[in-house]
Z-matrix of the N, CA and C atoms (Angstrom, degrees):
N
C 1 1.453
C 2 1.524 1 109.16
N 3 1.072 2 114.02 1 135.88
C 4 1.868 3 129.67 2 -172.57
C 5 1.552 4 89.51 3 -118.76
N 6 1.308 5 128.92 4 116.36
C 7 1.500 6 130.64 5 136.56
C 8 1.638 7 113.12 6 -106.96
N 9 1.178 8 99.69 7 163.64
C 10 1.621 9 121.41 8 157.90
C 11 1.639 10 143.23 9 -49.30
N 12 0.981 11 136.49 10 135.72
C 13 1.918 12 102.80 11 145.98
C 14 1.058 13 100.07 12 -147.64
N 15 1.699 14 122.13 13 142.86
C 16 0.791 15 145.82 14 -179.59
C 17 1.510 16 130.95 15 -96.16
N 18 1.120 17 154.04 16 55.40
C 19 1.523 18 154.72 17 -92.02
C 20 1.690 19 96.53 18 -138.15
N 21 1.754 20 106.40 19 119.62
C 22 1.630 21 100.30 20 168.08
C 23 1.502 22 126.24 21 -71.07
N 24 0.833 23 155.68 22 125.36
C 25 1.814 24 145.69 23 164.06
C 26 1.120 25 108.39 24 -43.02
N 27 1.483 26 132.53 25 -41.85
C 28 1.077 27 129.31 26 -152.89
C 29 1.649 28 112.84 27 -71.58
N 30 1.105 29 141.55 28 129.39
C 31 1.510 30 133.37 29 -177.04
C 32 1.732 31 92.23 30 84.65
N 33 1.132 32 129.72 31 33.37
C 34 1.745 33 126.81 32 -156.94
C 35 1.766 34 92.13 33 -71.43
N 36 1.152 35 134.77 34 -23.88
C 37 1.507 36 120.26 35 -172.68
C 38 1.666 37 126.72 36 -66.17
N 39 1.781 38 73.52 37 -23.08
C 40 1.580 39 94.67 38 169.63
C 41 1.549 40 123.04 39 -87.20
N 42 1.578 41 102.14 40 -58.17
C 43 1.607 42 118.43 41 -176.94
C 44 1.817 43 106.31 42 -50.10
N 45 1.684 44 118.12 43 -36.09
C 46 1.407 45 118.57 44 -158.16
C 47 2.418 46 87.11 45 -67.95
N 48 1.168 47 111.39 46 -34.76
C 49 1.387 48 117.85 47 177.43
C 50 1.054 49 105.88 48 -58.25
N 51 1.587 50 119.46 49 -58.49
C 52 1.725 51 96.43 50 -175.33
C 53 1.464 52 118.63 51 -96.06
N 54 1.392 53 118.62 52 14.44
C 55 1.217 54 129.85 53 133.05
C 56 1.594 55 129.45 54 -48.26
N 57 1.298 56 120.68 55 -57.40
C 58 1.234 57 129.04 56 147.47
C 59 1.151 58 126.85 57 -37.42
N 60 1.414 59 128.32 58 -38.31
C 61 0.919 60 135.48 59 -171.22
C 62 2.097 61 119.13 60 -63.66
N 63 1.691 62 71.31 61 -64.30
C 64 1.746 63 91.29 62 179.11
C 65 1.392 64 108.16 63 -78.99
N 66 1.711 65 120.39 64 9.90
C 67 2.091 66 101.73 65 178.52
C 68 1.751 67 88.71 66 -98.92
N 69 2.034 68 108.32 67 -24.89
C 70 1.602 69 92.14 68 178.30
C 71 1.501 70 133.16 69 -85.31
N 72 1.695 71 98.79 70 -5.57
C 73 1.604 72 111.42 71 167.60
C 74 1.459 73 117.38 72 -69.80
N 75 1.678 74 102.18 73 -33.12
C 76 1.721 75 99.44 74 -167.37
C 77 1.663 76 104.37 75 -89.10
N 78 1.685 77 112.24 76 -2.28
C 79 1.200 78 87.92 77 -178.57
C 80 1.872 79 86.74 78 -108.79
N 81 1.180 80 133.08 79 3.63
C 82 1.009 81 112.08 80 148.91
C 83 1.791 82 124.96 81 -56.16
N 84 0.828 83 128.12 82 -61.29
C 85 1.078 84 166.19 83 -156.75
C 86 1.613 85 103.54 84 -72.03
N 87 1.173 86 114.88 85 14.61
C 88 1.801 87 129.27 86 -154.70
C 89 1.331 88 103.39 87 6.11
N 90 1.663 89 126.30 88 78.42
C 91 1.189 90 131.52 89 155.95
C 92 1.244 91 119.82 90 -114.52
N 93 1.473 92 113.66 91 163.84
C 94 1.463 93 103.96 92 174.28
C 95 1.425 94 122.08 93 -112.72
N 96 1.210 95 114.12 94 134.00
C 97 1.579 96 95.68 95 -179.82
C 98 1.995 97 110.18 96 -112.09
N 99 1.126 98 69.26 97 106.65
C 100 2.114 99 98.94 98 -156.51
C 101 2.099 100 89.01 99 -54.14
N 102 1.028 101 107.87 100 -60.98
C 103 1.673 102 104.49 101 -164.23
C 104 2.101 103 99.19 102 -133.03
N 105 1.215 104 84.18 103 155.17
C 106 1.605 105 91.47 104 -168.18
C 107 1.468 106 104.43 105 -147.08
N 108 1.379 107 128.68 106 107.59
C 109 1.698 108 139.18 107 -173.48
C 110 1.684 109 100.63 108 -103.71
N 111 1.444 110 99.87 109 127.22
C 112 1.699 111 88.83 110 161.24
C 113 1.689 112 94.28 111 -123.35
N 114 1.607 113 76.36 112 146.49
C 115 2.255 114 93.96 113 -175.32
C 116 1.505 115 119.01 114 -120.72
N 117 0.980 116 132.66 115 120.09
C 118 1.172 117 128.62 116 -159.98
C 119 1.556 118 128.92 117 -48.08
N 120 1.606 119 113.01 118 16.34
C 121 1.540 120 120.72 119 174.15
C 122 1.893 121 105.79 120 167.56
N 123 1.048 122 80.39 121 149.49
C 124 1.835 123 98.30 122 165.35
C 125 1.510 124 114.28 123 -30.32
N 126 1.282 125 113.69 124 -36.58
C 127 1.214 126 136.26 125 -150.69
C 128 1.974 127 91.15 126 -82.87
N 129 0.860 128 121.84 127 -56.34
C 130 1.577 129 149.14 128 169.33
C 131 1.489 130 120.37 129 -77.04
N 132 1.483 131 107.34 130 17.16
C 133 1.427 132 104.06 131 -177.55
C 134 1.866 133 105.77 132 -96.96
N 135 1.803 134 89.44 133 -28.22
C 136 1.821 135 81.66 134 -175.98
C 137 1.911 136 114.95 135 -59.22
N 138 1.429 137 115.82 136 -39.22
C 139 1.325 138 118.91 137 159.39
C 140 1.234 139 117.02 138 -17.64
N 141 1.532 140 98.17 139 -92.67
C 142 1.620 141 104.77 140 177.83
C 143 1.672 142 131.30 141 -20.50
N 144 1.704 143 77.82 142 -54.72
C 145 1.781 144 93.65 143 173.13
C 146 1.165 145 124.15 144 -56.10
N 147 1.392 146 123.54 145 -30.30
C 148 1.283 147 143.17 146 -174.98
C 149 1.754 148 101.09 147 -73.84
N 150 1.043 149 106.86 148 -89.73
C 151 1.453 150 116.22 149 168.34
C 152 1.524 151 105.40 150 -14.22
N 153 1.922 152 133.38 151 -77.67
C 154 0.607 153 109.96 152 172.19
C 155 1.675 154 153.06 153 -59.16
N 156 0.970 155 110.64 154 0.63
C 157 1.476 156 144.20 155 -167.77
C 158 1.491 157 118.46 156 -88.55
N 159 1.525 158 108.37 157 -20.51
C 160 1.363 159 118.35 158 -162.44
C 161 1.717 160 86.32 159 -122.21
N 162 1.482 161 125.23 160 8.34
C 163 1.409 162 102.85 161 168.31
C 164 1.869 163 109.91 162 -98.30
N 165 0.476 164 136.77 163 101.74
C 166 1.581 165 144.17 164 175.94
C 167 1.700 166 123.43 165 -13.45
N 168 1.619 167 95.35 166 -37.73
C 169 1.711 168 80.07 167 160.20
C 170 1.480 169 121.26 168 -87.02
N 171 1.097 170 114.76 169 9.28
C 172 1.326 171 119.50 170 -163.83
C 173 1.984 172 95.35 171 -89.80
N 174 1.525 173 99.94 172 115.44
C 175 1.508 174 88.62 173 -177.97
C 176 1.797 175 113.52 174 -94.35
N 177 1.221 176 116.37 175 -40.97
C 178 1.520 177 127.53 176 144.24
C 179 1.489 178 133.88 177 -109.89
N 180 1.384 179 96.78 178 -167.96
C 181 1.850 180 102.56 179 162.20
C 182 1.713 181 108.11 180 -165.44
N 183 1.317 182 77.07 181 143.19
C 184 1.617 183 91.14 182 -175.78
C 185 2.314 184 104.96 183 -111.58
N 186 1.297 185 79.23 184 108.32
C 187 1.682 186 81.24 185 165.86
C 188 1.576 187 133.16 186 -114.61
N 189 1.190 188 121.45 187 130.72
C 190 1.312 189 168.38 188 168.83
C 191 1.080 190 141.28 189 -31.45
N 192 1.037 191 146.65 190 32.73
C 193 1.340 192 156.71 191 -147.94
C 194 1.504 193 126.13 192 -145.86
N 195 1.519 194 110.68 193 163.04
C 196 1.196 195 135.11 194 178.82
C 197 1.455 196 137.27 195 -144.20
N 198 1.652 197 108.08 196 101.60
C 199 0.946 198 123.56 197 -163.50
C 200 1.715 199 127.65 198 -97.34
N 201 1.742 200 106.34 199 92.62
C 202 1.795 201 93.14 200 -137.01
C 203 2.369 202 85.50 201 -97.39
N 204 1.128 203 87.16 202 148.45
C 205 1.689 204 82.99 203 172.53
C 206 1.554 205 117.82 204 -80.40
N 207 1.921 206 100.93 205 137.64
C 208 1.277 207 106.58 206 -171.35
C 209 1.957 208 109.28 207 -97.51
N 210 1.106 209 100.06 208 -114.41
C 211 1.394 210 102.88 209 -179.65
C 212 1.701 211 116.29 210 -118.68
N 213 1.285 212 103.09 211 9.58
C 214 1.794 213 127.71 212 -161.27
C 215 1.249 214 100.95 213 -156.22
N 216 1.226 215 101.95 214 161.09
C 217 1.790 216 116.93 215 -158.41
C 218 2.109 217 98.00 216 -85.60
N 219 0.895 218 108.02 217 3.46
C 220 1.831 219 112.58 218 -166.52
C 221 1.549 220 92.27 219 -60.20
N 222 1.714 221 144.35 220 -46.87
C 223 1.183 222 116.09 221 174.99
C 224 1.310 223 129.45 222 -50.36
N 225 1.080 224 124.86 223 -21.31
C 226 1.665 225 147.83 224 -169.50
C 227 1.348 226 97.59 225 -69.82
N 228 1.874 227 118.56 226 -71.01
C 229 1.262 228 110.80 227 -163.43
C 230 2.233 229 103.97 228 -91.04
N 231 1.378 230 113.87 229 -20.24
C 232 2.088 231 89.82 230 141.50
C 233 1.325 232 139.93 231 -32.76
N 234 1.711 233 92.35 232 -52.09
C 235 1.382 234 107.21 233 -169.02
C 236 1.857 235 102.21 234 -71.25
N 237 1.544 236 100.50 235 -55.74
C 238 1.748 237 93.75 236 -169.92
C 239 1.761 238 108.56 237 -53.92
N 240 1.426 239 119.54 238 -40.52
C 241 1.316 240 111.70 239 158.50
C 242 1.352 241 149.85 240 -18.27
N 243 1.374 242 92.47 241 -68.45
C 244 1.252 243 111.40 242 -165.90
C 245 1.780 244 101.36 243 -80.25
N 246 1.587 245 116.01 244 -30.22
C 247 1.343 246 117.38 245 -174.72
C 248 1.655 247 109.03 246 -62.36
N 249 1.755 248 101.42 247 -39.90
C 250 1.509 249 104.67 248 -158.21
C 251 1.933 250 95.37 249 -78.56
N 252 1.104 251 106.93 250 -34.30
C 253 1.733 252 120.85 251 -173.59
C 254 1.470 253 90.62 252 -55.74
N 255 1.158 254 144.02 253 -51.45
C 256 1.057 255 139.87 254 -159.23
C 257 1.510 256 129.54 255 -94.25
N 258 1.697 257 98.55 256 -34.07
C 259 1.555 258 101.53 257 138.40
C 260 1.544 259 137.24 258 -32.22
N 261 1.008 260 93.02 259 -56.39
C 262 1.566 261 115.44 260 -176.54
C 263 1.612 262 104.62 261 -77.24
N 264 1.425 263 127.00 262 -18.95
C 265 1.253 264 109.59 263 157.24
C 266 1.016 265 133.63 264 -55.11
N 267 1.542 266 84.48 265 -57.21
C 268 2.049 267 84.77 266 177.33
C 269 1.555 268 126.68 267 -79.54
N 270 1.386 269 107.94 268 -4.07
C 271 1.501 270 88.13 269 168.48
C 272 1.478 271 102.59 270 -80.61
N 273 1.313 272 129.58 271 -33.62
C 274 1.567 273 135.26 272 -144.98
C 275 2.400 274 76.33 273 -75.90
N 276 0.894 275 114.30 274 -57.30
C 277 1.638 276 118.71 275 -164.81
C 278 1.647 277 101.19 276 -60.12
N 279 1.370 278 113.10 277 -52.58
C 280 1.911 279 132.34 278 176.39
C 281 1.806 280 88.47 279 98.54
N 282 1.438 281 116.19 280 36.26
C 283 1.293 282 115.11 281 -174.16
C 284 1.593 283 105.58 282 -121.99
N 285 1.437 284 135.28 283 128.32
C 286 1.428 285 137.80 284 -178.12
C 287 2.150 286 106.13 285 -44.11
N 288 1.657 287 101.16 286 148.30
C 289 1.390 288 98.41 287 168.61
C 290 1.291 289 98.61 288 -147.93
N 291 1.117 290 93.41 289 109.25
C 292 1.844 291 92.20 290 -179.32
C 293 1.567 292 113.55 291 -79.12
N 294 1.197 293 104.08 292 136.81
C 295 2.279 294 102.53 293 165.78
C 296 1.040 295 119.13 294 -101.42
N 297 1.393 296 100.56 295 64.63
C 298 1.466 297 100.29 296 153.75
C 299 1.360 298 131.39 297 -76.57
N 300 1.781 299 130.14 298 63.20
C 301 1.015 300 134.85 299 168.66
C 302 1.769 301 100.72 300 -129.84
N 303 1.372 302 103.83 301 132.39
C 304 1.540 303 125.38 302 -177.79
C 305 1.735 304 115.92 303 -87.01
N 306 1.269 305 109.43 304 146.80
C 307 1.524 306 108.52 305 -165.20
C 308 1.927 307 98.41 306 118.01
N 309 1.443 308 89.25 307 -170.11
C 310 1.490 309 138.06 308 -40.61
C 311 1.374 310 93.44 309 -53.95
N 312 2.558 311 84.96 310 173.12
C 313 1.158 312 84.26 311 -174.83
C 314 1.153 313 129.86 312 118.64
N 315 0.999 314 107.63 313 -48.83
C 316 1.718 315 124.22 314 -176.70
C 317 1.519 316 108.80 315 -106.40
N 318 1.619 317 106.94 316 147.03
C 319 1.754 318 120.94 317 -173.28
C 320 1.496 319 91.91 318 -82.00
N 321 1.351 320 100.55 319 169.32
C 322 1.708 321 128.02 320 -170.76
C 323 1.623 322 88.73 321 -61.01
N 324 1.827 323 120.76 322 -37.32
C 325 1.616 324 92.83 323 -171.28
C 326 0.966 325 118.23 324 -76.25
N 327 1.553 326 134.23 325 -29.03
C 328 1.508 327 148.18 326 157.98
C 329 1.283 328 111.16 327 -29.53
N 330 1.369 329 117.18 328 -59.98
C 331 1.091 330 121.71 329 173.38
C 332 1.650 331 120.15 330 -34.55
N 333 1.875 332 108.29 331 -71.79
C 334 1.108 333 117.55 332 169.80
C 335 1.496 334 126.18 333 -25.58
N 336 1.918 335 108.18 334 -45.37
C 337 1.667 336 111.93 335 -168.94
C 338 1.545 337 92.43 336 -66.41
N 339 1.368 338 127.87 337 -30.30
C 340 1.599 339 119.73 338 -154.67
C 341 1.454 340 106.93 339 -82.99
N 342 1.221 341 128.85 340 8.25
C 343 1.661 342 119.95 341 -153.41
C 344 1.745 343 92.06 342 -74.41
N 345 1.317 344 136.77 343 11.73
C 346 1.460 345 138.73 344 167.10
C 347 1.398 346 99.59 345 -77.18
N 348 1.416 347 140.60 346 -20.92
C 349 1.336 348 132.11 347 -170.35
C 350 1.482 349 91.89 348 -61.72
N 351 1.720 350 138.21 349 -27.67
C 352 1.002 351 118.82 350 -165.02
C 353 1.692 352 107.71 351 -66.92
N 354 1.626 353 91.76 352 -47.78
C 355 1.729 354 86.57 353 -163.43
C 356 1.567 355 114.52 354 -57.89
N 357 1.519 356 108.90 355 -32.67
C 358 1.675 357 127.69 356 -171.18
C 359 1.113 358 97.48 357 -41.00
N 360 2.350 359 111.59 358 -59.88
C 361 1.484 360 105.99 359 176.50
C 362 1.608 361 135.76 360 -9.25
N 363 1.728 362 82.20 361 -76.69
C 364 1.268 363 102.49 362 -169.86
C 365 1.678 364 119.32 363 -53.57
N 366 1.339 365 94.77 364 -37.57
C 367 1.891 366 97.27 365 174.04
C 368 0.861 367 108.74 366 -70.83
N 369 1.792 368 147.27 367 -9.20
C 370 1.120 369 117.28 368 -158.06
C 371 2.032 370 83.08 369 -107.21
N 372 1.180 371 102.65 370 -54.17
C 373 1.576 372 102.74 371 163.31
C 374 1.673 373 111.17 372 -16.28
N 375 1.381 374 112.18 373 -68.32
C 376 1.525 375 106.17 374 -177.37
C 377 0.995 376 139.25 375 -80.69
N 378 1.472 377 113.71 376 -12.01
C 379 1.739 378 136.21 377 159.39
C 380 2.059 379 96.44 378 -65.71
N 381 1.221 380 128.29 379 -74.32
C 382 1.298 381 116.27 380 173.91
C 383 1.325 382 118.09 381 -28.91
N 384 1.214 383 100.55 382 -67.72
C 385 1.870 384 111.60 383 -169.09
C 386 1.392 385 102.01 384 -46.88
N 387 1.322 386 136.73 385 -29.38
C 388 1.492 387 129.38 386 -168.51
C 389 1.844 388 102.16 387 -100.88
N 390 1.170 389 103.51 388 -19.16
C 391 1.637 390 109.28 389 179.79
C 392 1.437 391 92.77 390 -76.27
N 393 1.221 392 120.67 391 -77.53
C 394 1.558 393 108.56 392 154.28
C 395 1.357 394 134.63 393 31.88
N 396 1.511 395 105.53 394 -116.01
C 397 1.587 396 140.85 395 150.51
C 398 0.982 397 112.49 396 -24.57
N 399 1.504 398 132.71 397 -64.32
C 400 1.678 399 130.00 398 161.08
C 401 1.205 400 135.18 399 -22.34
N 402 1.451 401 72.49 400 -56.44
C 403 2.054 402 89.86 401 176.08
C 404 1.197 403 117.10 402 -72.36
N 405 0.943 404 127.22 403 26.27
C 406 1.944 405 123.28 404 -150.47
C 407 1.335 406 79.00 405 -160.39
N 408 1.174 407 147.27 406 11.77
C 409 1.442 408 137.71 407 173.86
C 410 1.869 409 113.68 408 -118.47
């Protein structure tokens, strides 16, 4: 199995953790993670996803992020964005997209407790991808 990840920069002290997170789950997990884009925010993650999504070995993608609340409601409508944009990837591809990005909503320490959204990603990416494949057999 070849998936993706797609990783924001933005908040990177955090994201590079649950980055970490999900490259040591998937290689637990004997997966491969074939190609890896980082984009400068949540906001720019459905791209990535896209891009990766349309290469053929690519069987999912798991994206990455952290969405910490500012002083204005703008994490709220990133976050509803980027969730529904990415939904709609994978049905539009018939390929898994995991959200693993945390928020909105939540302070920088919240943030910190969540850096597991990375690994979660990745499991949920590879639990699909095999629900998937099954079914198609």
């Amino acid at each position: 199995m070849k998936i993706g990840l797609v990783v924001s920069e933005y908040n990177w002290d955090i994201t590079t953790m649950m980055m970490a997170r999900a490259e040591e789950h998937a290689k637990f997990l004997g997966v491969q993670i074939e190609r890896k884009i980082i984009v400068p925010g949540v906001f720019e993650i459905p791209l990535g996803v896209k891009t990766l999504l349309s290469e053929d070995e690519i069987d999912g993608v798991a994206a990455i992020g952290a969405v910490i609340k500012g002083e204005t409601d703008h994490d709220q409508v990133i976050m509803n964005n980027a969730a529904r944009k990415l939904a709609d990837l994978s049905l539009d591809f018939g390929k898994p997209v995991a959200l693993g990005i945390s928020g909105p909503g939540e302070t920088r320490m919240q943030a910190m407790q969540r850096i597991e959204k990375g690994k979660d990603a990745v499991e949920s990416v590879v639990k699909m991808v095999k629900a998937i494949k099954s079914r198609g057999k």
